[in-house]
N, C-alpha and C positions, 0 to 999 in steps of 0.2 A: 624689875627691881628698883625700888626707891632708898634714897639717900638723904638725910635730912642734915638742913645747914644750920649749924649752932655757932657758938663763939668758940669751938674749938678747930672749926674748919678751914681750910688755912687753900685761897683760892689767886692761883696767880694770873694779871691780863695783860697782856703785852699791848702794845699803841692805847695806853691807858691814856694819855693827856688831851683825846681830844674826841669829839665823833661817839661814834657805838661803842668804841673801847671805854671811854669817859663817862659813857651812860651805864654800862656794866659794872664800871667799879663802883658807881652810888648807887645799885641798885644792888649790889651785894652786900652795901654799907649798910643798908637798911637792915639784913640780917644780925649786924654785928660779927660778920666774920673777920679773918685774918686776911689781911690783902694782902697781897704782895703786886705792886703795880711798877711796869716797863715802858720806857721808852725811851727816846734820844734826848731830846728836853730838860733840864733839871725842875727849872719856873713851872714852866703850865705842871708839872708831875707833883711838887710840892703843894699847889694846888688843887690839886682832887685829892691828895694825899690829905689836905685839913680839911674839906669835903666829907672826906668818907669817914674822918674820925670823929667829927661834927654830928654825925649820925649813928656814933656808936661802935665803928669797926676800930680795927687795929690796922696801924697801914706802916710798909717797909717799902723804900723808892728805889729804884733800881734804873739807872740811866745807861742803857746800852742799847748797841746795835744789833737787832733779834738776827742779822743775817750774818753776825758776827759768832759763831761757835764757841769760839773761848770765852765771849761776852757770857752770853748763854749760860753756860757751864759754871761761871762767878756767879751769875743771879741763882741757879737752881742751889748753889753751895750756899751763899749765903741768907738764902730763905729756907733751907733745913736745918741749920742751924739756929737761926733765930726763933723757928717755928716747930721744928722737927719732923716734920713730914708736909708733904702737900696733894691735899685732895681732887683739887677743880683746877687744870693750867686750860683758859681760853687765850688762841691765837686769835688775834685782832688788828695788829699791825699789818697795813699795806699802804701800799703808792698806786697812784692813779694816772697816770699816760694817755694823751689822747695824739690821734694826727694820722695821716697818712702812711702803713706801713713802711713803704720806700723811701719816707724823707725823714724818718726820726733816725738819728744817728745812733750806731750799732751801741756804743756805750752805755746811750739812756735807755735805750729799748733793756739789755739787758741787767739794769740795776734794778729796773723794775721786777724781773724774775729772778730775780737774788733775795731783792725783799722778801715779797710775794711770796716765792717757791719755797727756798732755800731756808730762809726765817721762819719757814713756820716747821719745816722738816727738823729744824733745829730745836725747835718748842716740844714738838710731839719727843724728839730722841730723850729730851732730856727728861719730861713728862714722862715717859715710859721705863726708863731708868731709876725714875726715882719710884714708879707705883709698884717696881716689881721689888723693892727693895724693901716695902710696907706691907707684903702680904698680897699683893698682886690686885691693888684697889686702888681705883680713882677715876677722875672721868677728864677727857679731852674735850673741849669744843671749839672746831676749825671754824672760825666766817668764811663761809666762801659768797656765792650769789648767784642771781637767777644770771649772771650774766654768765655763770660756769654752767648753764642748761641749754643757751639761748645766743648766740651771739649776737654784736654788735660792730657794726665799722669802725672804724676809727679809734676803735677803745684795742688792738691787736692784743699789745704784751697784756693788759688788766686782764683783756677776757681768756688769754693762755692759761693766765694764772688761775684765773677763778678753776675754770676744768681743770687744770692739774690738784688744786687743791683737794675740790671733789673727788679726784681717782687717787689722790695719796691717802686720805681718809677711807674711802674703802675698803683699800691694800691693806688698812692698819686692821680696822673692825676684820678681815676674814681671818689676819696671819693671827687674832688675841681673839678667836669666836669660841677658846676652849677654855677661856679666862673668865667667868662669868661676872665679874666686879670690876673689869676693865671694859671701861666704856668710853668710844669715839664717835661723835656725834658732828656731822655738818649743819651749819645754818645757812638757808639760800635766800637772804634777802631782797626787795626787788630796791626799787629806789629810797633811799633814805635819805632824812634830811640834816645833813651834817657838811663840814666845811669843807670835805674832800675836794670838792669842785673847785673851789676858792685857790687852790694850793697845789693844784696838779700839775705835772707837766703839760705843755702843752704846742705841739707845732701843727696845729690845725686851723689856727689864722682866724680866728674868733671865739670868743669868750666861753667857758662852756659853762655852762646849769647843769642841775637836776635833770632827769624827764620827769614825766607826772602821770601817775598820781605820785605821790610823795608821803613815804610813811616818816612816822617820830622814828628818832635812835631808842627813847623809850620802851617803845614796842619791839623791839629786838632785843634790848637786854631783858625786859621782862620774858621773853623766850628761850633766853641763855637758863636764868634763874629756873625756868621750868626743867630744859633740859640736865639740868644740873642736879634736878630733883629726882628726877623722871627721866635717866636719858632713855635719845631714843638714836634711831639711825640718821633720818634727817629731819629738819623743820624747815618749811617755807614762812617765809612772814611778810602778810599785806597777802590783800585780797587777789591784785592782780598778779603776785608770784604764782599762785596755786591755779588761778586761769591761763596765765603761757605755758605753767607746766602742764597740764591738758592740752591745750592747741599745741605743743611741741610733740606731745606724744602721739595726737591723730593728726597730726597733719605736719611733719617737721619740716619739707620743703617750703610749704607755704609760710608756714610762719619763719623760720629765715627771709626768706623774700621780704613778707609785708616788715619783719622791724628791719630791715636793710632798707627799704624806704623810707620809711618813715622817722624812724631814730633818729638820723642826724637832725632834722628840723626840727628836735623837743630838745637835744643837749647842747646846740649850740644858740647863740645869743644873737644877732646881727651886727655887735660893736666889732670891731676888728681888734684884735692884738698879736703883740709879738711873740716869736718862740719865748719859750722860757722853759728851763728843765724844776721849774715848782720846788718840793720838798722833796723831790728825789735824791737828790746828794745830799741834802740838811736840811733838817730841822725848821719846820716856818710855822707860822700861825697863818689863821686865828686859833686857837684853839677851845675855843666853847663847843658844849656836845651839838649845837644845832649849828646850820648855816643860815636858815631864815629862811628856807624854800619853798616850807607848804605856806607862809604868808604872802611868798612871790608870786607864789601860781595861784594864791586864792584871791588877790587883787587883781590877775590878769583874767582869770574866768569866771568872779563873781565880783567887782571890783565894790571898796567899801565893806566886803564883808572881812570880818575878821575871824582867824581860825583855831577853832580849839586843838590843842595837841594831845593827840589821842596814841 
């Protein structure tokens, strides 16, 4: 079944101020739909807010904490009001964690699954409350990632998350499979290039990156905008998601192994730094939708050349 997005479509993104969530909201702006954009921020938020309006949308700012419920439940109240229903709610909001399971302290570890988890259980509850309240239509779409297919060291709580995300998405599409207009849709991206890294936790004692290859944020919102059109059950995006997800499915031991070797020597840097718990407890920048990483890795493995953003 398809859905078409006009100026009466009224679509809400949580972790809209920065990343793939900030690339989402202009890419729906380009529709001329009804925003309705989340995050902790007010600054970076009123900024993609004049963004998307720049391009024709309608945009309402909503500054909360998605792993706040009550939060939650004010942004879904007062984006039905304003707008009177809501068609499209994507979770996009997360934190990023890296380090050694037994030396990240039990609080950061789990704020990160509060975010992550918790926050988005909060999106879809409300999301589903309100589609059953309009005739039992609308569509969700969770980011999760190839890191919820595939794990990684060092990355524990993120990559918990990512798989629980994926199996709460699921749970939702089987318990609403007699819903026909009620659609839950995952996206499994592989690396993207956004400031995440820049901003994360971190007690792993050097710097982290990207890996590579390194896709645009662009090419994941443009995936949302499909699924949004078109949902479906899941999307991969970036060539080398839908190749780990083959080598995961014929060979999972191995491929655990080989990115348990290899991984860390692509996400970490060789500068040293200190712990730091990032924007896990608040709010940081940078906030632009890229971090600069396919220009990183395209100076260090074709140096001079410069990269088009595809």
């Amino acid at each position: 079944m398809s859905f078409e997005l006009t100026d009466q479509t009224v679509v809400v993104v949580t972790g809209a101020s920065s990343g793939i969530g900030r690339a989402i909201a202009l890419a729906f702006a380009v529709k001329r739909v009804r925003l309705v954009l989340i995050a902790r921020n007010l600054e970076p938020l009123n900024e993609v807010a004049a963004g998307c309006r720049a391009l024709g949308a309608t945009a309402l700012v909503q500054t909360i904490d998605i792993a706040d419920p009550a939060g939650v439940d004010e942004a879904l109240k007062q984006a039905v009001e304003q707008f009177g229903r809501i068609d499209v709610w994507v979770n996009c909001a997360a934190v990023l964690l890296f380090g050694p399971f037994e030396e990240i302290p039990e609080d950061v570890f789990n704020q990160v699954i509060h975010t992550n988890i918790i926050g988005y259980a909060n999106g879809c509850r409300a999301a589903l409350k309100q589609f059953r309240s309009q005739g039992n239509r609308g569509v969700i779409v969770d980011m999760s990632s190839m890191l919820g297919v595939v794990p990684e060291p060092y990355v524990s709580a993120y990559v918990a998350t990512k798989f629980a995300v994926r199996g709460l998405t699921a749970c939702l599409r089987q318990e609403h499979r007699r819903l026909p207009n009620i659609h839950i849709c995952t996206v499994l991206p592989f690396a993207i290039d956004t400031p995440i890294y820049c901003k994360a936790g971190n007690y792993y004692g050097f710097e982290a990156r990207s890996i590579v290859p390194v896709y645009s944020p662009e090419r994941v919102a443009r995936g949302v905008l499909r699924l949004a059109e078109r949902p479906k059950r899941e999307m991969r995006v970036g060539g080398l998601a839908h190749l780990l997800d083959l080598a995961s499915r014929a060979a999972p031991g191995f491929t655990e192994t080989l990115v348990g070797r290899f991984a860390p020597s692509l996400q970490f840097k060789s500068s040293a730094m200190g712990k730091t718990t990032g924007n896990l407890l608040e709010s940081t920048g940078p906030y632009a939708v890229a971090g600069g990483w396919m220009e990183y890795w395209a100076e260090r493995i074709l140096p001079g050349r410069r990269t088009a953003r595809k």
